[in-house]
Backbone bond lengths (Angstrom), bond angles and torsions (degrees), N, CA, C in turn:
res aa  C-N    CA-C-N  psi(-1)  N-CA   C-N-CA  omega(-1)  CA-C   N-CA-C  phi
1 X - - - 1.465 - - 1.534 110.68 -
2 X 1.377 105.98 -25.12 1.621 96.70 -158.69 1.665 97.07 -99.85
3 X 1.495 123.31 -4.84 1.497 119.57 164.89 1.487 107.78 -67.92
4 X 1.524 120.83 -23.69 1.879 108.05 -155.99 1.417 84.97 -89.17
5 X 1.836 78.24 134.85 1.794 103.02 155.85 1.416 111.91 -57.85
6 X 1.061 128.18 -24.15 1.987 124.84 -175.11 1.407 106.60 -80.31
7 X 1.580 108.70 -45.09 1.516 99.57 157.22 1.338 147.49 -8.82
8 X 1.501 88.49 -88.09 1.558 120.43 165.43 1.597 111.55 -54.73
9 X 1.290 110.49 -52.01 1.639 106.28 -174.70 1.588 106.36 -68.37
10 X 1.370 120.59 -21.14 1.896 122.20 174.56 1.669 91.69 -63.48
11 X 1.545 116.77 -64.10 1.518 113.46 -175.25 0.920 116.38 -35.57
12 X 1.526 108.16 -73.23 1.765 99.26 -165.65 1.755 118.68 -72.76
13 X 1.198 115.45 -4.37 1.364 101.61 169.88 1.775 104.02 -81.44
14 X 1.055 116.45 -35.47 1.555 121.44 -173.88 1.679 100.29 -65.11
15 X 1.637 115.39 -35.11 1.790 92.02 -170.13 1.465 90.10 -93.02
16 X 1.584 129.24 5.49 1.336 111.00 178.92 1.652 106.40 -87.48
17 X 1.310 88.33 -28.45 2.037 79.56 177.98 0.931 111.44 -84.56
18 X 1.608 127.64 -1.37 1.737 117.77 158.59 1.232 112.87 -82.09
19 X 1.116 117.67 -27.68 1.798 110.99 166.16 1.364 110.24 -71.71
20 X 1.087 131.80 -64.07 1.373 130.80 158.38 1.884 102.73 -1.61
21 X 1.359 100.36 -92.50 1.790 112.01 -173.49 1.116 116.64 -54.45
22 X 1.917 126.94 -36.86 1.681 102.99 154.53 0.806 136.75 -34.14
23 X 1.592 123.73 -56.87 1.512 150.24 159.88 1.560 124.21 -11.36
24 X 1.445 79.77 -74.24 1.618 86.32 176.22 1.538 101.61 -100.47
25 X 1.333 151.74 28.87 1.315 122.88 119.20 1.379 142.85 -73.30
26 X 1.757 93.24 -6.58 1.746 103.22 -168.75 1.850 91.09 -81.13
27 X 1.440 106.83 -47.40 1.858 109.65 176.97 0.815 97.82 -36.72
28 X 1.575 113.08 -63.43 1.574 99.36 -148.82 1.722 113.27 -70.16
29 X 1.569 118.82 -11.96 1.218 107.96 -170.93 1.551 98.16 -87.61
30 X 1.529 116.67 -32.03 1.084 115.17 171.14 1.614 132.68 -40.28
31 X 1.476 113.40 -30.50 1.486 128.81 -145.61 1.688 74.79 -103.22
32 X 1.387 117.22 -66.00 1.322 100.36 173.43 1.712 145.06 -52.63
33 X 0.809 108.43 -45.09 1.713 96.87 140.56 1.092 141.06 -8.74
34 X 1.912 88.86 -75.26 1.578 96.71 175.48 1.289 140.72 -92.85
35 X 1.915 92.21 20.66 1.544 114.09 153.08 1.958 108.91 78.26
36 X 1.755 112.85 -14.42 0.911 99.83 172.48 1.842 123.48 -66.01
37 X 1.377 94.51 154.15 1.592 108.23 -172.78 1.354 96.70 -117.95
38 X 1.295 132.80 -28.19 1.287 134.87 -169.45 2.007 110.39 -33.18
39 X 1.350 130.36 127.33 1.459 111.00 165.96 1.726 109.21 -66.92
40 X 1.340 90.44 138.81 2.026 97.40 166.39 1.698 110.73 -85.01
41 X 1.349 141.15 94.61 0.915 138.40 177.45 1.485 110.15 -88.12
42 X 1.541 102.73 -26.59 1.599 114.03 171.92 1.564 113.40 -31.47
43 X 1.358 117.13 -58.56 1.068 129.89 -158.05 1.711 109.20 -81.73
């Protein structure tokens, strides 16, 4: 298992979309907090 390239490429997309969703759950808990409502169009 640990020679296949598909392997590895399942892993790192899987721990990248868990970094991914930490990410934006910590914002988003962050943003809530700080109670802003404002839309970010900036971004």
């Amino acid at each position: 298992m640990w020679r296949d390239p598909g392997a590895w490429i399942a892993i790192g997309v899987s721990l990248l979309f868990l970094v991914v969703a930490l990410v934006m759950h910590r914002v988003i808990v962050k943003v809530l907090k700080n109670g802003s409502t404002e839309p970010s169009d900036h971004e």
